[in-house]
N, C-alpha and C positions, 0 to 999 in steps of 0.2 A: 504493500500500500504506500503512496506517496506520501510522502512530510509533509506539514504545511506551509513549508515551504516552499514547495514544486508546487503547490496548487493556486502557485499564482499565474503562473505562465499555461496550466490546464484551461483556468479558465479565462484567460485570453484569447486563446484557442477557441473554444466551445463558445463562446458569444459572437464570434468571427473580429474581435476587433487585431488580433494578431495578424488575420487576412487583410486587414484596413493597413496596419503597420505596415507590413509587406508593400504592398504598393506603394505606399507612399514613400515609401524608403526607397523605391526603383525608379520612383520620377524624379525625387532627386539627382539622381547619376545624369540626367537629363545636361543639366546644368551644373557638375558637381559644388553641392558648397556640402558633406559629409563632415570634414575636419574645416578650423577654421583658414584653412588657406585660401578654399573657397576657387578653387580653381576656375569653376563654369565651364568648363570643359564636359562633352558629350562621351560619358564611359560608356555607354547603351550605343553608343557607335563604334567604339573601338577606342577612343581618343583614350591615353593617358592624361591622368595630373601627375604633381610630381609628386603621387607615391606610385608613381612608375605601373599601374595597376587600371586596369579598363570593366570590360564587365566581367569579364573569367574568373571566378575564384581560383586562389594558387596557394597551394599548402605547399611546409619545407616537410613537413614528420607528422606522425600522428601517434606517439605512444604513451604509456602509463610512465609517468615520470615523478622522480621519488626527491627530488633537490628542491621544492618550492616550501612557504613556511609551513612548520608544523601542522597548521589548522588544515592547510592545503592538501598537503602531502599525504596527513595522517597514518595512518598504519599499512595502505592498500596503492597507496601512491594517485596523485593527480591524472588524468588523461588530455595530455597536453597536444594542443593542435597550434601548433606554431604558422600561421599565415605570413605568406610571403608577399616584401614591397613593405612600405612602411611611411606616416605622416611626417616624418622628422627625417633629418638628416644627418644623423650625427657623428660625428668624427671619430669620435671612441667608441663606435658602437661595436661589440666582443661577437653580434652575430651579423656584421657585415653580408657574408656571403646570400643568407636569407633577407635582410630588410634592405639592402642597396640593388644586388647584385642579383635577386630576386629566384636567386636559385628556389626549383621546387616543382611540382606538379598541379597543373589545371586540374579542377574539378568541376563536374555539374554540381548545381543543390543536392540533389539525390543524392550523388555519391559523397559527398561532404555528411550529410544524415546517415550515410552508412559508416562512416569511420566515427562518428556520434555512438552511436550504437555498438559498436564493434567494440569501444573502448569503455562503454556498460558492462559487455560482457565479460570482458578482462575483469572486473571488480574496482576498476578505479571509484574515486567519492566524485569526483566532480569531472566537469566536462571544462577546460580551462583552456581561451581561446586567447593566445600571445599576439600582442599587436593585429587586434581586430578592425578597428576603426573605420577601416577604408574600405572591409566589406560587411558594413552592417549587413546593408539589406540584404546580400548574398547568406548573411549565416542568420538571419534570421526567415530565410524562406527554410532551407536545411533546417531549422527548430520545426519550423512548420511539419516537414516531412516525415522529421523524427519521429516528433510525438503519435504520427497518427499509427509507427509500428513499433510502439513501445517506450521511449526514453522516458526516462523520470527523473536521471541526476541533476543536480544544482549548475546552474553557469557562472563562470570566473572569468570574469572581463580584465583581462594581463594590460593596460594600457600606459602607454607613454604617458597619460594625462592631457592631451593634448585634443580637446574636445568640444565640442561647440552642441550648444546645450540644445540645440534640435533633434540633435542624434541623440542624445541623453536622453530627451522624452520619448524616442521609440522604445528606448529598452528597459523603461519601467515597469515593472511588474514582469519582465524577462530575466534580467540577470540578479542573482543572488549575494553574490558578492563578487565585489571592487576592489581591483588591486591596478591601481594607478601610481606613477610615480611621481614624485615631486622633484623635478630634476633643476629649476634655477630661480631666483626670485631679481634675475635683471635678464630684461629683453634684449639688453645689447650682447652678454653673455648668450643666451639664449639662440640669436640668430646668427650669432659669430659659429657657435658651436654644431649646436643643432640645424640652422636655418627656419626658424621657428620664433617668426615676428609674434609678440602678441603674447607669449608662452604665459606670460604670468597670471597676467587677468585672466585667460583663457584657463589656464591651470586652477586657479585659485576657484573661479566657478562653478569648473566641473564640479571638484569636489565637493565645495558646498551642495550642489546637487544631489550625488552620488550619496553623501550621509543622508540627506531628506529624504530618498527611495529607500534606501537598505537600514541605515540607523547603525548604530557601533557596532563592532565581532562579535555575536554570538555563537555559543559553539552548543555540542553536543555533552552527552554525558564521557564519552570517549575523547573529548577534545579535534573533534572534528569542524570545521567550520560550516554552519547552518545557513545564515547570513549578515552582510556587515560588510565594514569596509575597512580595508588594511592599505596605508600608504607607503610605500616604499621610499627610500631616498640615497642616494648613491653620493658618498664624502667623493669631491675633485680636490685635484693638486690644487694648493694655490689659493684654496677660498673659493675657487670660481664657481661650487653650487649656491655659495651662500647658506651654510648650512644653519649658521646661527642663529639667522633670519628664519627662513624655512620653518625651520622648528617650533619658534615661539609663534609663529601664524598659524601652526597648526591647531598652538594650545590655546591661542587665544579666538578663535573661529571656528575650528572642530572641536575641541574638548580636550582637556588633558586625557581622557579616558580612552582616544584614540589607539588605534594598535600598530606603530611603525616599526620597518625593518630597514635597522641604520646598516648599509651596505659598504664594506670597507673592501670590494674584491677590485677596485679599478686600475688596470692596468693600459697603458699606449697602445690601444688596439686600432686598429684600422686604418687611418689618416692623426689619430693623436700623435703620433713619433716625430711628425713634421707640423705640429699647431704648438705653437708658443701656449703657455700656461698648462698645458696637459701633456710636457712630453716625456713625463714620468709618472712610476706609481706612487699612490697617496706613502707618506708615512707616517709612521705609529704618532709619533707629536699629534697630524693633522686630522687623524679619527680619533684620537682621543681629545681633543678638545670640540668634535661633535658628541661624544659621546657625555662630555662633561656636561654642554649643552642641554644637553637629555633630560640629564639630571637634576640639573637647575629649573629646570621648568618641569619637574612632577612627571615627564612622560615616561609612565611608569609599566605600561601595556608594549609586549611587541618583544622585537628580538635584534642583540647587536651580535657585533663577528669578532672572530679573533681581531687581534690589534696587525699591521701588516710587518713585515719582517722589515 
């Protein structure tokens, strides 16, 4: 039987307004504006924007993956569908080859519902879709398809954060929890790095949003996540996420009771080795004074990493 959690997105379903979502999410692609970059470019024809991406769904992998937060992961592991192409641009990004370079496989909706399913059957908890953004509507028809032969697991929206709150209200009452990142609290930062004018306000929104549909991490009696919203944020060399900032916007707009995962794995991947301010990995000093951060401000929910060598 389904939690009552899944039974929001059932009865989206069963009153046709998920049918309403659907379309409307595909006349969008018309003109895209999906993320806020707002290309207006025709994906229903073929035309890219620049997440390199038109109307073909394109996945890098589709399996039960065990490295996401605890709530995530849980005992049975996530079932992670990592979508290729991506809204951002970023220079450090560690899976370049899928979000730039767009390595991966087209799908139809159908077959995108069956690797949904498929990864039911493995036992994963959740159905966790990495940098989805740019095919809403495409994974929200595949929700469609699912349900009608069987799915029930919760949905984990993996996002950059970079979201334009039109797209948010398609997927209310669809995804269960939110796992956005907070990656910069300066747009100069932001568009240098990422190429992502706007990042901040656009950031800070979403997530307001995001808590108002799901509400804080609820878990299970297992420690499994039910739903809620967990932020992520990744310490840069140099100051340049602004982490100290960051932080205390989250405690003073989200709630100290928020759940974040202070991430210390960043290393000069992809184009960082030749970007001034990022052409090295953090050191232990520079996550421990996010960390200290943390702590000063009560964010007392969530998970930090070792310190870096």
């Amino acid at each position: 039987m389904a939690s009552k959690t899944n039974r929001r997105y059932f009865e989206l379903y069963r009153s046709g307004e998920l049918a309403r979502r659907i379309k409307a999410a595909y006349a969008r692609l018309v003109a895209c504006d999906i993320c806020p970059h707002a290309c207006g470019v025709n994906r229903l024809a073929g035309v890219s924007g620049l997440c390199k991406s038109a109307k073909t769904v394109r996945i890098a992998s589709a399996a039960v993956h065990r490295g996401e937060e605890p709530p995530i992961s849980g005992t049975r592991g996530s079932g992670t569908i990592f979508l290729s192409g991506c809204t951002l641009n970023c220079k450090f990004c560690q899976n370049f080859p899928i979000s730039q370079l767009r390595n991966g496989k087209d799908l139809t909706p159908g077959e995108l519902a069956g690797k949904m399913l498929g990864l039911q059957q493995k036992g994963a908890h959740n159905i966790n879709f990495v940098t989805p953004t740019h095919f809403t509507p495409q994974i929200l028809a595949a929700l469609y398809l699912a349900i009608r032969k069987g799915f029930t697991l919760p949905i984990v929206w993996n996002t950059s954060g970079y979201e334009s709150l039109e797209t948010l209200a398609l997927l209310d009452g669809v995804v269960d929890i939110y796992l956005p990142d907070m990656k910069y609290c300066s747009d100069e930062v932001a568009v240098r790095l990422s190429g992502a004018p706007g990042y901040t306000e656009a950031n800070r929104q979403a997530l307001a949003e995001m808590l108002r549909q799901v509400g804080q991490l609820r878990c299970d009696e297992d420690g499994i996540g039910e739903r809620g919203l967990i932020v992520r944020h990744l310490v840069l060399p140099q100051g340049q996420a602004g982490s100290a900032e960051t932080l205390e916007w989250i405690a003073e707009n989200l709630g100290a009771e928020t759940h974040i995962a202070l991430m210390s794995q960043f290393f000069p991947a992809h184009a960082a080795a030749e970007t001034p301010g990022i052409e090295r990995r953090i050191t232990a000093e520079e996550y421990a004074e996010a960390v200290e951060a943390l702590e000063e401000l009560d964010l007392e929910n969530g998970w930090v990493q070792e310190e870096p060598e």
